[in-house]
BAZASE-659255 format. One record per residue (C-alpha): x, z, y; residue in one letter. Coordinates in steps of 0.001 Angstrom, whole numbers, always signed. Example, Ala and Ser with C-alpha at 12.3 -4.5 7.8 and 13.67 -1.06 7.14 Angstrom:
2
+---------+---------+---------+--------+
:       u :       w :       v : residu :
+---------+---------+---------+--------+
:  +12300 :   +7800 :   -4500 :      A :
:  +13670 :   +7140 :   -1060 :      S :
+---------+---------+---------+--------+
This chain:
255
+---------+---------+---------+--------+
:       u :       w :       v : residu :
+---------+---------+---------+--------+
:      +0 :      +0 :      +0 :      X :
:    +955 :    -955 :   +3378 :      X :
:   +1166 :   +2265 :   +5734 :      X :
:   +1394 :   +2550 :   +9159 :      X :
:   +4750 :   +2946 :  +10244 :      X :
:   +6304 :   +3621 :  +13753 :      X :
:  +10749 :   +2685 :  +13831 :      X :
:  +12364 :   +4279 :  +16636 :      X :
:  +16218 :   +3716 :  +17544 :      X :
:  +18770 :   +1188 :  +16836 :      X :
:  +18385 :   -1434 :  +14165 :      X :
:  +21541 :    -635 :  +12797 :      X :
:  +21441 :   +3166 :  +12783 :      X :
:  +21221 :   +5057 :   +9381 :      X :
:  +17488 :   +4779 :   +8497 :      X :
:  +15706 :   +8510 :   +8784 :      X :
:  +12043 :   +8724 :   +6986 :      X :
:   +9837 :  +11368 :   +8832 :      X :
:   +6826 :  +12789 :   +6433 :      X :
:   +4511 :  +14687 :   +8232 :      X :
:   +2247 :  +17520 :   +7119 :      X :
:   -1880 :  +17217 :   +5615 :      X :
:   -4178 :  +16448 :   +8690 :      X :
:   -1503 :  +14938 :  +10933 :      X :
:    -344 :  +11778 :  +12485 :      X :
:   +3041 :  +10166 :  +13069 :      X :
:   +2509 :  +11993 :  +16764 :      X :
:   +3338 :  +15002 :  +15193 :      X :
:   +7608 :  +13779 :  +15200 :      X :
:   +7876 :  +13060 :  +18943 :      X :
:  +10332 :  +15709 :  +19651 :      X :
:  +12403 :  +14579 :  +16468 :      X :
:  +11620 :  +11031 :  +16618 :      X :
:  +13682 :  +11217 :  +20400 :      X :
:  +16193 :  +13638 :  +19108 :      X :
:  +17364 :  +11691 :  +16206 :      X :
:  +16745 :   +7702 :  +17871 :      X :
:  +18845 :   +9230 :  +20799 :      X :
:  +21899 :  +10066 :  +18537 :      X :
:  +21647 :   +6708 :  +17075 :      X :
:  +19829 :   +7040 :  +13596 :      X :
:  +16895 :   +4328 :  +12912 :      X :
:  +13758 :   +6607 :  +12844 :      X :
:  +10789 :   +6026 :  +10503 :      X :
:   +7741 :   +7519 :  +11231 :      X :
:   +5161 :   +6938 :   +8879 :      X :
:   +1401 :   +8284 :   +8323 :      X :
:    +665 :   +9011 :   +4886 :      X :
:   -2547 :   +6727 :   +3431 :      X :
:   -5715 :   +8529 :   +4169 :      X :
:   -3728 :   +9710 :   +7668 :      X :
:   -3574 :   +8419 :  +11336 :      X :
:   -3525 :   +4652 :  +11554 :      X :
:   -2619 :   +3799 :   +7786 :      X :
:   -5482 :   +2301 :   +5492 :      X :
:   -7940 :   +5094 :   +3632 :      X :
:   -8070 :   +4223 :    -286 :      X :
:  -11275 :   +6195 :   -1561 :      X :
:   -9288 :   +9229 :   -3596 :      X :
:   -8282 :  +11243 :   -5352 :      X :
:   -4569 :  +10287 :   -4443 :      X :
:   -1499 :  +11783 :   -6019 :      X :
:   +1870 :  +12869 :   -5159 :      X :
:   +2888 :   +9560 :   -7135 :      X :
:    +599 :   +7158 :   -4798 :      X :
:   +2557 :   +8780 :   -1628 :      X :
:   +5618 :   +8283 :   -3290 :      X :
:   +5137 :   +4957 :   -3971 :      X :
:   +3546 :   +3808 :    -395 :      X :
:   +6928 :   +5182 :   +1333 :      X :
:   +9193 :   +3457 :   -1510 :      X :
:   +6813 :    -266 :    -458 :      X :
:   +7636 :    +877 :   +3070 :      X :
:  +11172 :    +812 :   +2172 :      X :
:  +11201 :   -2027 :    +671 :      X :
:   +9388 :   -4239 :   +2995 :      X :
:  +12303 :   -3345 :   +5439 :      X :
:  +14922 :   -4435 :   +3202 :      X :
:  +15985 :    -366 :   +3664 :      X :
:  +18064 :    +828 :    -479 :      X :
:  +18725 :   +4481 :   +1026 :      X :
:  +17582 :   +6519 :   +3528 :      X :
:  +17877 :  +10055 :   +4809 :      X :
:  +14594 :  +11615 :   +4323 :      X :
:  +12609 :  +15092 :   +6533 :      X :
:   +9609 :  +15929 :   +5194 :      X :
:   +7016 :  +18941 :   +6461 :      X :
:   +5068 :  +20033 :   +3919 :      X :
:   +2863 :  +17716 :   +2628 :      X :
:   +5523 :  +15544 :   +3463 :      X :
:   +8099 :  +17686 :   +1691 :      X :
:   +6255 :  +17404 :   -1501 :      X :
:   +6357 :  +13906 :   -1160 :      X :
:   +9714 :  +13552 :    -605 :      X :
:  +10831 :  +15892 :   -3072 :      X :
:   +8987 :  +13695 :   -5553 :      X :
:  +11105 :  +10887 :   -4478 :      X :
:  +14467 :  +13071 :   -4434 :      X :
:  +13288 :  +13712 :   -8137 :      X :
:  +12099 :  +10199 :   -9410 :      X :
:  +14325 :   +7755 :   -7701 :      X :
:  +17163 :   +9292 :   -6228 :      X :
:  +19395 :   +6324 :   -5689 :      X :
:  +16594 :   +6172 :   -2471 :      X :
:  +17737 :   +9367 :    -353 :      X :
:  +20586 :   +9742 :   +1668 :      X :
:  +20174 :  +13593 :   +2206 :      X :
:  +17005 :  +15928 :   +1979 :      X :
:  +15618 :  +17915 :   +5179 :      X :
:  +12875 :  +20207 :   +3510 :      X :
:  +10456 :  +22121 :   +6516 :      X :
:   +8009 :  +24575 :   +5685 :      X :
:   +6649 :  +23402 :   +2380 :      X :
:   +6429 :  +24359 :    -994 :      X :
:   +6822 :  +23126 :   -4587 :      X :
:   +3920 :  +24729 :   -6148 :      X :
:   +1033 :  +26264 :   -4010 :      X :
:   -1631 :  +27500 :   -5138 :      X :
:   -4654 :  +28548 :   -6220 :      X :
:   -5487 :  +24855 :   -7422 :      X :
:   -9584 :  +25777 :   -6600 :      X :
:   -8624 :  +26721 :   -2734 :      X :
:   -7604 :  +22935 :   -2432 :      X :
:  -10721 :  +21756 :   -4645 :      X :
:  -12593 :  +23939 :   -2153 :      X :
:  -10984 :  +22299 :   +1057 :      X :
:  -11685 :  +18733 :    +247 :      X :
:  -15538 :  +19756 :    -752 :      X :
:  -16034 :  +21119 :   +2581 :      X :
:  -14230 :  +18281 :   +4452 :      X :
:  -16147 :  +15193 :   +2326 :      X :
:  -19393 :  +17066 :   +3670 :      X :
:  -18356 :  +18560 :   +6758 :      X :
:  -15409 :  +16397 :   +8064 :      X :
:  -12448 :  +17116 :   +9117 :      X :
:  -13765 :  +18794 :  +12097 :      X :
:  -14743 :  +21751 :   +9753 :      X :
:  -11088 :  +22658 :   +9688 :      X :
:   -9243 :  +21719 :  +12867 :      X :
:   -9329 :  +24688 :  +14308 :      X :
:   -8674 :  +27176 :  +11082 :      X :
:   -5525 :  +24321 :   +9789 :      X :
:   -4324 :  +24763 :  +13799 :      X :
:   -4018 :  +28695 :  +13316 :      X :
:   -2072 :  +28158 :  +10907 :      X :
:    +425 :  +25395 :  +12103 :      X :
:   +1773 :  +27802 :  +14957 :      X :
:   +2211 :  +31439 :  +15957 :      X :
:    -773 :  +33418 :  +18548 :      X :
:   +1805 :  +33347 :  +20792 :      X :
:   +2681 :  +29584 :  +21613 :      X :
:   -1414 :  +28925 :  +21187 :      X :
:   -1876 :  +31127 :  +24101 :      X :
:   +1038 :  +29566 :  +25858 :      X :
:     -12 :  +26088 :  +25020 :      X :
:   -3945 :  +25853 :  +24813 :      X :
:   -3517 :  +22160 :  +26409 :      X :
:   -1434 :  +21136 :  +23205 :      X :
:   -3380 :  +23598 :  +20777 :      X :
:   -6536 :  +21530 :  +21714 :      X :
:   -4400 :  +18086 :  +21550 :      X :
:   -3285 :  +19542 :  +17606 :      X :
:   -6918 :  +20200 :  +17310 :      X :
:   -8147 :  +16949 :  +17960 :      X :
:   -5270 :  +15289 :  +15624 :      X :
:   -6476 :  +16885 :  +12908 :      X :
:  -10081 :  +16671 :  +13087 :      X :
:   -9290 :  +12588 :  +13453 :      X :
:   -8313 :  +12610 :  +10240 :      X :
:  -10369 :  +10464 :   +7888 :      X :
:  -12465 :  +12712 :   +5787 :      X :
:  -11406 :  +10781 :   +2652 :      X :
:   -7918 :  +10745 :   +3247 :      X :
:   -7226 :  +14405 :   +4013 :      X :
:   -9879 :  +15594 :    +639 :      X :
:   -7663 :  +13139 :   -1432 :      X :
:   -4532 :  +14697 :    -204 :      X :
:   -5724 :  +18180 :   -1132 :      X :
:   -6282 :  +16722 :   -4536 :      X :
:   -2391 :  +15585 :   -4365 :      X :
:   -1265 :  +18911 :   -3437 :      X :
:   -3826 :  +20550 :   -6033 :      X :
:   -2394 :  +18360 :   -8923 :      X :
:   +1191 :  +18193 :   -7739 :      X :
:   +4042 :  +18949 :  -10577 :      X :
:   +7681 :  +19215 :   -9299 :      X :
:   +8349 :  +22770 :   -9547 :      X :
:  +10045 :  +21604 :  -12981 :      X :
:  +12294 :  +19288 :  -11406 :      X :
:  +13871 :  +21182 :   -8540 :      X :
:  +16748 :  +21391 :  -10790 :      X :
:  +17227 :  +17621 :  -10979 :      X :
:  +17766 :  +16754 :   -7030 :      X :
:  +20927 :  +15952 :   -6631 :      X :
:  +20830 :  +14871 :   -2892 :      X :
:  +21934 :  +17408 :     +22 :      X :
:  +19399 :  +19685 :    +829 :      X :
:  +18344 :  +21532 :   +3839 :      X :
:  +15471 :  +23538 :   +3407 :      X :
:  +13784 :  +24812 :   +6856 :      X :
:  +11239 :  +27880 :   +6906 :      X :
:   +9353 :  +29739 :   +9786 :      X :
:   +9499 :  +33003 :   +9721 :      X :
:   +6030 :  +33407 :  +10753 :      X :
:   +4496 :  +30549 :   +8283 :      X :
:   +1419 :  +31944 :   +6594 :      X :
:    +567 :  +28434 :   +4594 :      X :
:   +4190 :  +28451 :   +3110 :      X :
:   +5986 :  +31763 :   +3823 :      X :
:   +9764 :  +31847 :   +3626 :      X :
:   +9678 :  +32723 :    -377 :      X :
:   +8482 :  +29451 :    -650 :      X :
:  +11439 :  +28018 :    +812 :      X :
:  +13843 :  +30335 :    -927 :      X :
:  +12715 :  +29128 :   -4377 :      X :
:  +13099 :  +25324 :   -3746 :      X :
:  +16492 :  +26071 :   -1842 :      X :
:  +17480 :  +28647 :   -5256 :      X :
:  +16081 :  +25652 :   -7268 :      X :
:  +18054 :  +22890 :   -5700 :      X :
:  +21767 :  +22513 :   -6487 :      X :
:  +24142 :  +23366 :   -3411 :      X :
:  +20835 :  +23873 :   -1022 :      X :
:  +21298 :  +25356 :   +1795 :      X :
:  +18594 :  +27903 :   +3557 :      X :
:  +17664 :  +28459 :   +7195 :      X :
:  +14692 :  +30777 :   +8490 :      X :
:  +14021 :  +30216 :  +12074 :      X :
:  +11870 :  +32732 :  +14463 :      X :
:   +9261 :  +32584 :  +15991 :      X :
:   +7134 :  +29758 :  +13636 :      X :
:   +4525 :  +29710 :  +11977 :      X :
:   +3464 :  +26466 :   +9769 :      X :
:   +4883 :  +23156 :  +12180 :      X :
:   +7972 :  +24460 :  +13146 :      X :
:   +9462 :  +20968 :  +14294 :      X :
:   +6574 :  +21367 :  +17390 :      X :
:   +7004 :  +25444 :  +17990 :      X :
:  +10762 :  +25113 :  +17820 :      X :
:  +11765 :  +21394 :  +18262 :      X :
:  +15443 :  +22148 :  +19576 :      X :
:  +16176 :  +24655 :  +17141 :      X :
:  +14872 :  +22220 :  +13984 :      X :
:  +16216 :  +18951 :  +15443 :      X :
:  +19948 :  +20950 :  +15750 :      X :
:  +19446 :  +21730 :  +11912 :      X :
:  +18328 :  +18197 :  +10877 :      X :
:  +20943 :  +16522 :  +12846 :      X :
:  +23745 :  +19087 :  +12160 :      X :
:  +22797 :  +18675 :   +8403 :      X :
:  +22721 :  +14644 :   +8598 :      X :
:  +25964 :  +14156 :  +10324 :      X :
:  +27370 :  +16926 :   +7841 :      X :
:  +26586 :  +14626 :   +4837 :      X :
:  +26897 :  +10815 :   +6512 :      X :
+---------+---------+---------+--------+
């Protein structure tokens, strides 16, 4: 499947893949997007199907039909390796990829995510209540839980502007994505990733608290572990600076 895709920086920089959390849009990578384009890597944003401007397949999808749209995107652009960032629904994805074709990633930049998270009914619940409610039924409860009390109150302008990303969300494409997380299997293969791994968790996360990081980090050989303060769920908006340092520091470590 053909997703929507957004390229950013020089044609010849080293390819980056953004993959952006459930209920968001490639918007959600600005600050990285400038960050990385501006020290000369060729950026790839891209929303996952179901997401933003990319087509909406009726569901359920799987971590395997993700996979497989970025790996078409790749391939359309004539791109054999890439570095690849992924925030949690996005991380799953791309630790699916670092696990079944490898010879694809450059390096791995993990950001609040998870390799198993359950229960499997709480996601069987979401995408019932967004098929008959819409998306709208979560915006604001999903927006909680992407950053900290403290920004919200400091930034109702882009709390609202979050709100309204995820509320645009096609009702089909963010139940089937639930399904993808629900029925998701690479715990198992943490062990096989052989790419270099950065794996990013806010301290303040309640949707994938730091243990969550620590185990695919533990899992992961040679990962290395960073817990930044204060963020909650979408730490690369809450603390741009702070998680653009860590990608790039952790890209130009391993180029």
């Amino acid at each position: 499947m053909a997703v929507n895709c957004l390229i950013d920086g020089p044609h010849d920089g080293q390819p980056v893949v953004l993959s952006g959390s459930l209920g968001s849009d490639l918007r959600m990578w600005e600050p990285q997007a400038a960050a990385l384009a501006a020290a000369g890597y060729r950026v790839l944003r891209c929303d996952h199907r179901g997401h933003g401007k990319s087509p909406v397949p009726r569901g359920p999808y799987s971590m395997a039909h993700l996979g497989a749209d970025v790996l078409t995107l790749l391939d359309r652009l004539d791109i054999a390796q890439a570095h690849f960032v992924g925030l949690s629904l996005g991380g799953m994805v791309c630790m699916w990829l670092a696990q079944h074709t490898p010879q694809r990633l450059s390096t791995l930049t993990l950001c609040c995510t998870s390799a198993e998270l359950g229960p499997p009914s709480s996601w069987s619940d979401r995408a019932h209540l967004v098929r008959t409610q819409g998306t709208q039924s979560v915006s604001s409860t999903v927006v909680q839980r992407w950053f900290t009390p403290q920004w919200r109150a400091a930034n109702p302008a882009r709390t609202r502007y979050y709100e309204r990303m995820v509320s645009g969300t096609p009702a089909e494409g963010y139940a089937s994505c639930c399904t993808a997380i629900q029925t998701m299997d690479i715990a198992a293969g943490l062990s096989s990733i052989t790419a270099p791994t950065l794996v990013i968790a806010g301290a303040q996360d309640p949707a994938t608290p730091p243990p969550h990081g620590q185990r695919i980090a533990s899992s992961i050989p040679l990962a290395r572990f960073e817990t930044i303060s204060p963020a909650a769920h979408l730490a690369s908006a809450e603390l741009p600076d702070t998680v653009n340092d860590l990608i790039l520091g952790h890209l130009k470590h391993n180029s």
